[in-house]
C-alpha positions in Angstrom: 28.3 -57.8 77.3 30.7 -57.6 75.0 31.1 -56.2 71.5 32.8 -57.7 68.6 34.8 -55.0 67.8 38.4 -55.2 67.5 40.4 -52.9 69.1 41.6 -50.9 66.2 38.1 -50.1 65.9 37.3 -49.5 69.5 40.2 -46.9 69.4 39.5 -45.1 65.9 35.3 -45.2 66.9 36.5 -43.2 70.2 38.6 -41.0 68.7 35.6 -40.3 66.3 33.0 -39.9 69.5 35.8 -37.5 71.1 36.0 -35.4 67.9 32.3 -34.8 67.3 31.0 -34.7 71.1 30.1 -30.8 70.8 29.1 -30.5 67.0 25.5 -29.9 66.9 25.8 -29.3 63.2 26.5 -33.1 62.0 24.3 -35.0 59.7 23.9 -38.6 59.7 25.4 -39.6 56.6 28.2 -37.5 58.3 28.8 -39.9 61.1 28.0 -42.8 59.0 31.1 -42.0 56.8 33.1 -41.7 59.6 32.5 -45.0 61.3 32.0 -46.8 58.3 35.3 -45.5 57.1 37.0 -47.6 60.0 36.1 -51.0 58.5 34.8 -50.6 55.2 31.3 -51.6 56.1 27.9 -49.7 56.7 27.9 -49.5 60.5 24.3 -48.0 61.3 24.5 -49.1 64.5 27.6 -47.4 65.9 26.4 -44.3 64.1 23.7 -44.2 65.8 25.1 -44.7 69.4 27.3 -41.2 68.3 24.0 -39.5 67.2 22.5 -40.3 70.5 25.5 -38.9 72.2 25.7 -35.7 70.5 21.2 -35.5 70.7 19.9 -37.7 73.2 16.3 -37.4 71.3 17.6 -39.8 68.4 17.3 -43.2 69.7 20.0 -45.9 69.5 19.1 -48.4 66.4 20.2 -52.0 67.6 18.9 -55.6 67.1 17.0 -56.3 70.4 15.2 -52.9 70.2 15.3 -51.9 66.4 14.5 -55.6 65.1 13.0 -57.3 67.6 10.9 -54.9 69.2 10.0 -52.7 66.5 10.6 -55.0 63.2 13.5 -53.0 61.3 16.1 -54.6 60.0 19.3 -53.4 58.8 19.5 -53.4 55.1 22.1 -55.4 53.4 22.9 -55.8 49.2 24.4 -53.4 47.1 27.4 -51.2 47.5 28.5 -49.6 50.5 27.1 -46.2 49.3 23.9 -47.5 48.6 23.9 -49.9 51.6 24.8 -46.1 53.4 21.6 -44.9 51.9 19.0 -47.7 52.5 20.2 -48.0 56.0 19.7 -44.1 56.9 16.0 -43.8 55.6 15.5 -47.0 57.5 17.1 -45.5 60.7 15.5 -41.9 59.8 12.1 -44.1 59.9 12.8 -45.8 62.7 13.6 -43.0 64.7 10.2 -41.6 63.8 8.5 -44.8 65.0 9.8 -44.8 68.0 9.6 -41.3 69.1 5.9 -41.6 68.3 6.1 -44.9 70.7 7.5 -42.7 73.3 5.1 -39.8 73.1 2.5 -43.1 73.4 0.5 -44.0 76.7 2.8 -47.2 76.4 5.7 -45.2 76.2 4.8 -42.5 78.7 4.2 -45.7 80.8 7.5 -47.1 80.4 9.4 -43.2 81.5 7.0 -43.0 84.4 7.7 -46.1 85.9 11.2 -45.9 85.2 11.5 -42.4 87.2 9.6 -44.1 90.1 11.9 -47.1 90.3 15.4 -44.5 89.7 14.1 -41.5 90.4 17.9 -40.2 91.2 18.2 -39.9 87.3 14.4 -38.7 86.4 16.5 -35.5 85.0 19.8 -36.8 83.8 18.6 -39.3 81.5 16.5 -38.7 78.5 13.3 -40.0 78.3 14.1 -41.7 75.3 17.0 -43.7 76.7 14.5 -44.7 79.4 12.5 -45.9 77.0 15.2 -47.3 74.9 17.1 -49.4 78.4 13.7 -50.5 79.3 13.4 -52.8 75.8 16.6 -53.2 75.3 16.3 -55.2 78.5 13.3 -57.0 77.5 15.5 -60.0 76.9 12.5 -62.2 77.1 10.1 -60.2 74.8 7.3 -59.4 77.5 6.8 -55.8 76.1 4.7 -55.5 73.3 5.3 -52.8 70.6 1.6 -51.8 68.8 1.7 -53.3 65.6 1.0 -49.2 64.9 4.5 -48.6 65.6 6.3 -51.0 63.6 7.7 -51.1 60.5 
């Protein structure tokens, strides 16, 4: 899979995920600035792929898992700042959604038989990229988020 990036941004969003790898202190409007700063658009989903990196208990917001799976959509209209704005309380509540889907049986479910099938990386990866992989590779929809945990 490949993204649609160009590589001016693939080389100023690395430079950005180099910079910030060990700085527990950011914020997410932080790192939204900063990759959004590369093209001029509200890139939610990028920023999210640094938060992850930096606290691997944030989950990654994308289509397949944020939309699809649990119903958020990213928000569009208005000016950058305020397309900034709408689009962090939408990840800040998606976040909360899906840690709640992890702590779930469901998504206790989904970690456990994950460790059983790779149980090499039961400790390296966090349960909520286990949880996060599994959906994302859901390509056919089979998993069924809880209409509890959706937005």
């Amino acid at each position: 899979l490949r993204l649609r990036v160009n590589v001016k941004f693939e080389q100023e969003y690395l430079k950005i995920l180099q910079s910030v790898k060990n700085d527990k202190n950011l914020t997410p409007i932080l790192i939204l600035d900063l990759v959004s700063a590369i093209t001029g658009c509200c890139e939610i989903v990028f920023a999210s792929k640094i938060l992850h990196n930096i606290d691997t208990s944030r989950p990654i917001y994308d289509s397949v898992v944020g939309d699809e799976h649990f119903g958020y959509k990213r928000k569009s209209g208005g000016t950058l700042e305020q397309r900034k704005q709408k689009n962090l309380q939408m990840y800040k509540n998606y976040c909360e959604s899906f840690i709640r889907y992890t702590n779930s049986p469901d998504g206790q479910t989904i970690i456990k038989l994950f460790n059983e099938k790779f149980p090499e990386y039961k400790d390296i990866i966090s349960d909520v990229k286990k949880v996060d992989f599994v959906l994302w590779r859901d390509e056919e929809g089979k998993i069924e988020i809880p209409q509890e945990f959706k937005h």
